[in-house]
Backbone as CSV, one residue per row, in Angstrom:
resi,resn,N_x,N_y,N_z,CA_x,CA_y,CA_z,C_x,C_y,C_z
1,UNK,-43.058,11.266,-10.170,-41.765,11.366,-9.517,-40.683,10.972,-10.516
2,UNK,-39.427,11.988,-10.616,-38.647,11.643,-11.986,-37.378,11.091,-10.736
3,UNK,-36.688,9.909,-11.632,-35.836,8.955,-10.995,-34.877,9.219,-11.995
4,UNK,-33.690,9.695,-10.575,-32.175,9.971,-11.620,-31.387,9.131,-10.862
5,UNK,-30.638,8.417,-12.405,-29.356,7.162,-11.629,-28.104,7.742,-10.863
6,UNK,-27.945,7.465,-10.063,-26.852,7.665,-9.266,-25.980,5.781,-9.175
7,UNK,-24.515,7.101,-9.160,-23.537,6.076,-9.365,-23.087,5.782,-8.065
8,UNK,-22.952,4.464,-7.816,-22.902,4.128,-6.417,-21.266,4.025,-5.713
9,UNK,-20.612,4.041,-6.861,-19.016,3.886,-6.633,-18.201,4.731,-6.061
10,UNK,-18.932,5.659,-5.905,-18.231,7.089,-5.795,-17.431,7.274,-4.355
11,UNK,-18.222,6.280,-3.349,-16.938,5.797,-2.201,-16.117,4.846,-1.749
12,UNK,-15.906,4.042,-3.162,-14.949,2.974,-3.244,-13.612,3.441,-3.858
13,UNK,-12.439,2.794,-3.167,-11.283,3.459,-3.680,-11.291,2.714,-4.897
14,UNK,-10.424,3.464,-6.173,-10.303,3.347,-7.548,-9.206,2.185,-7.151
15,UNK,-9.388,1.232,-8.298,-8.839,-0.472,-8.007,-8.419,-0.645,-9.696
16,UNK,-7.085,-0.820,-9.434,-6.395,-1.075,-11.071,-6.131,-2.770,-11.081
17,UNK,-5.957,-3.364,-11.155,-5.236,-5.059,-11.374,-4.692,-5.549,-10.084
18,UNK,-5.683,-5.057,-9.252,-5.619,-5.657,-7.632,-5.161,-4.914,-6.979
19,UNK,-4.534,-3.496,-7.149,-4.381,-2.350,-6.432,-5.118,-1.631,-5.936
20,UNK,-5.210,-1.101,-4.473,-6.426,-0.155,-4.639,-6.083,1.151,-4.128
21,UNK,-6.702,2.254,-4.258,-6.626,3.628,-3.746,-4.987,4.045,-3.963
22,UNK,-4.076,4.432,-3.067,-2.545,5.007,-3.065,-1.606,3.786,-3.565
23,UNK,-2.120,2.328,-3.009,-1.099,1.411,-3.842,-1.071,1.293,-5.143
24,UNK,-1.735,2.049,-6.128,-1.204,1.966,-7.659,-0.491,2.926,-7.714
25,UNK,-0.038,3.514,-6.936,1.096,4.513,-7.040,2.158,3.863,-6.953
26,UNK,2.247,3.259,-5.221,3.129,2.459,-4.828,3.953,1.682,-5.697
27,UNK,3.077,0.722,-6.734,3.144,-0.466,-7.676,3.898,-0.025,-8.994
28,UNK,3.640,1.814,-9.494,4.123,2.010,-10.813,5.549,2.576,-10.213
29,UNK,5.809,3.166,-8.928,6.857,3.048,-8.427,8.296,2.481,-8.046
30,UNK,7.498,1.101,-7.743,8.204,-0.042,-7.964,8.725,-0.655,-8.985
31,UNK,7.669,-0.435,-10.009,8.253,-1.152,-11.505,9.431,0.140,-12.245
32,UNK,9.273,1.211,-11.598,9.933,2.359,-12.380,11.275,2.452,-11.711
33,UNK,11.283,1.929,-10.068,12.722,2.245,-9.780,13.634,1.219,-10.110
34,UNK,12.509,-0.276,-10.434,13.194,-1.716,-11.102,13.669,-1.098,-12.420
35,UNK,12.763,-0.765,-13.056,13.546,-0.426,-14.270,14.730,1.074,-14.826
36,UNK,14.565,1.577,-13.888,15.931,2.564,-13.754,17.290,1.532,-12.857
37,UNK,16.753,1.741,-12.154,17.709,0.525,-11.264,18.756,-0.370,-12.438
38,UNK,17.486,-1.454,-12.557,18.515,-2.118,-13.656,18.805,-2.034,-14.888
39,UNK,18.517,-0.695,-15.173,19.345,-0.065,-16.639,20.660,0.164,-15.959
40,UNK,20.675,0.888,-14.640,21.733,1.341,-14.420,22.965,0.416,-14.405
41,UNK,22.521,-1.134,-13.883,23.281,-1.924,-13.079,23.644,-2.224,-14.622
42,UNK,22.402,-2.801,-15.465,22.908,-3.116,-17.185,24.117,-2.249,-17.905
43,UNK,24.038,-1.021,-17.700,24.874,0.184,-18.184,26.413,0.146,-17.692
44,UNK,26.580,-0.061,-16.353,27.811,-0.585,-15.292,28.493,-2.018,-15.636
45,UNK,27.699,-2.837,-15.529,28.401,-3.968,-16.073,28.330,-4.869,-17.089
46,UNK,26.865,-5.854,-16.897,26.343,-6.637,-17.690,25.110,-6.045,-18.213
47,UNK,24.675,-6.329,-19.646,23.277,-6.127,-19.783,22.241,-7.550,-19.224
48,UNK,22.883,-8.649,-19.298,21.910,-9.821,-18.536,21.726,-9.586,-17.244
49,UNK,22.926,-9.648,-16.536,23.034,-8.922,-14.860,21.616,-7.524,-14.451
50,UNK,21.535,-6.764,-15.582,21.090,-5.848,-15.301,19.437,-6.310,-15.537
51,UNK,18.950,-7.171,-15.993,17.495,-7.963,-17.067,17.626,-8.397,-15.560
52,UNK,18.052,-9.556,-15.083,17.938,-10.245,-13.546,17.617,-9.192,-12.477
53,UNK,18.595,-8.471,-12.554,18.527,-6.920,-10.982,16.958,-6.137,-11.868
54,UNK,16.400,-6.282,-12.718,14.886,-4.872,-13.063,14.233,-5.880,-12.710
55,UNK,14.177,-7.478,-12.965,13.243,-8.440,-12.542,13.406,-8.616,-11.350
56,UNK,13.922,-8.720,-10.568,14.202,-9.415,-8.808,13.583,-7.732,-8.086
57,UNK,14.165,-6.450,-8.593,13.979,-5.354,-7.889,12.384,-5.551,-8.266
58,UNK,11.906,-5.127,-9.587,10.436,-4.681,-9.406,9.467,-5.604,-8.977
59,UNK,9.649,-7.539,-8.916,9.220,-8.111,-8.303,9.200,-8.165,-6.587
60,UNK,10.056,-7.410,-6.516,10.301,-7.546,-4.482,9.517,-6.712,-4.304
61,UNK,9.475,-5.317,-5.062,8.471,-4.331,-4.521,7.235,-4.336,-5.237
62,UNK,7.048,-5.353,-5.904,5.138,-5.450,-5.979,4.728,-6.346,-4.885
63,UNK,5.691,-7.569,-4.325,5.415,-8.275,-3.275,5.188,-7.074,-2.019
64,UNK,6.377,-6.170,-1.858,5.989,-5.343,-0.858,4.684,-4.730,-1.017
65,UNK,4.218,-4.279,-1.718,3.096,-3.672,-2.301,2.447,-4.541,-1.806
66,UNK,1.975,-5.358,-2.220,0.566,-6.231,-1.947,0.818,-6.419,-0.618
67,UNK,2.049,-6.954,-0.275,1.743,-6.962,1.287,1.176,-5.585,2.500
68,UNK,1.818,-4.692,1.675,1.202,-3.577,2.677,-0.417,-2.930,2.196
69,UNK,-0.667,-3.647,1.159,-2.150,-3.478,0.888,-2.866,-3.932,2.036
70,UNK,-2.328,-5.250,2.518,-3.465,-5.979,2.971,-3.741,-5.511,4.038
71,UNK,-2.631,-4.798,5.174,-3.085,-3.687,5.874,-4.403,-2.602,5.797
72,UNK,-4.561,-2.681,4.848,-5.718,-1.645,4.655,-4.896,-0.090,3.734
73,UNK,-5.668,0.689,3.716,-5.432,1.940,2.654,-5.013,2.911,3.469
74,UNK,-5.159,2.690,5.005,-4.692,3.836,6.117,-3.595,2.670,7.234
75,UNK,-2.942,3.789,7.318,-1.832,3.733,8.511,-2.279,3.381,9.864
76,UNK,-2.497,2.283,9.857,-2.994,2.185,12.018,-2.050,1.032,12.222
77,UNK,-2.030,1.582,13.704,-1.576,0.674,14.698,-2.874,-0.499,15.294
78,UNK,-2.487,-1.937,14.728,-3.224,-2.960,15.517,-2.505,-3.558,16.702
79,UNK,-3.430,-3.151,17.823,-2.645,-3.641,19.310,-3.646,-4.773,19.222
80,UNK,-2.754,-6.112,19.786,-3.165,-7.157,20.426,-3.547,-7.177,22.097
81,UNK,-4.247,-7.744,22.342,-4.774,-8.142,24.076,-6.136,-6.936,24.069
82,UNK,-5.804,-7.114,25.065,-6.827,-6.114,25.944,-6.857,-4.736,26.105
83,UNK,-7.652,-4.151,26.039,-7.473,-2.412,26.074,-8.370,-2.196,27.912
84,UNK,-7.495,-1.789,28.496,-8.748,-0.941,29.468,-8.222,0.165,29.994
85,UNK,-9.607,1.073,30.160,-9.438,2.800,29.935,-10.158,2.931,31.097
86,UNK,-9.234,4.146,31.604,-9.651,4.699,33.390,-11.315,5.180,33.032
87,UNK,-12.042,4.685,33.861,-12.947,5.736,33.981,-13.164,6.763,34.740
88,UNK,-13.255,7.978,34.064,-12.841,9.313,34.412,-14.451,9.861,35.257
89,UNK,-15.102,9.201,35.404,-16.152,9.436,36.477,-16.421,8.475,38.072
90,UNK,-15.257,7.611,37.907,-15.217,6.967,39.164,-14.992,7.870,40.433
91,UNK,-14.911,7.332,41.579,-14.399,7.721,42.827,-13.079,8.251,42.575
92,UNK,-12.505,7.309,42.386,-11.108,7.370,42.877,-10.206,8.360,41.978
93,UNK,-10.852,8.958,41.022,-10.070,10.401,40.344,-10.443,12.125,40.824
94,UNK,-11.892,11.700,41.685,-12.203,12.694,42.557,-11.496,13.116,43.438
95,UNK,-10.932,14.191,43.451,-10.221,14.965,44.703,-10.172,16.018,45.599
C-alpha cells in the first residue's frame, strides 16, 4: 500500500501576524488609509501633525480590526435568551 502525504491545512483560513482569512485585508487597509490620510494632513499643514494623524489613524483601525476578528470570519447575528420555534406539526396550526 503506497502512502501519499496530504497537507492538512488546506481548511484553515491563511493567518498572517494574528490576522486571519479577510482581516489581512482589512489590516493592510487600515495601515494604507493611515498612511495616505496622514500624508495628506502632513502636506496641508504640519509634517509632525501629519506623523501623529498616520499613527492614531492606522492604530484605531488595527484595533478595529482585531476587534471585529474576534467575531469570527463570517457575519452573524448572536441573539441572547431563548429561542422558541412553533411547532408546525402541533394541533393548533391544523385547520
Amino acid at each position: 500500500m503506497i502512502r501519499y502525504p496530504i497537507y492538512k491545512g488546506l481548511q484553515k483560513p491563511l493567518i498572517y501576524r494574528g490576522f486571519r482569512g479577510k482581516f489581512i485585508a482589512w489590516g493592510i487597509g487600515s495601515l494604507v488609509i493611515g498612511l495616505v490620510s496622514g500624508g495628506i494632513i502632513g502636506a496641508l499643514s504640519n509634517m509632525y501633525l501629519g506623523g501623529v494623524f498616520t499613527i492614531l489613524n492606522a492604530s484605531a483601525g488595527m484595533f478595529y480590526t482585531f476587534h471585529k476578528q474576534k467575531g469570527g470570519l463570517h457575519s452573524k447575528t448572536r441573539h441572547q435568551g431563548v429561542m422558541i420555534h412553533p411547532n408546525p406539526f402541533s394541533k393548533s396550526y391544523a385547520t
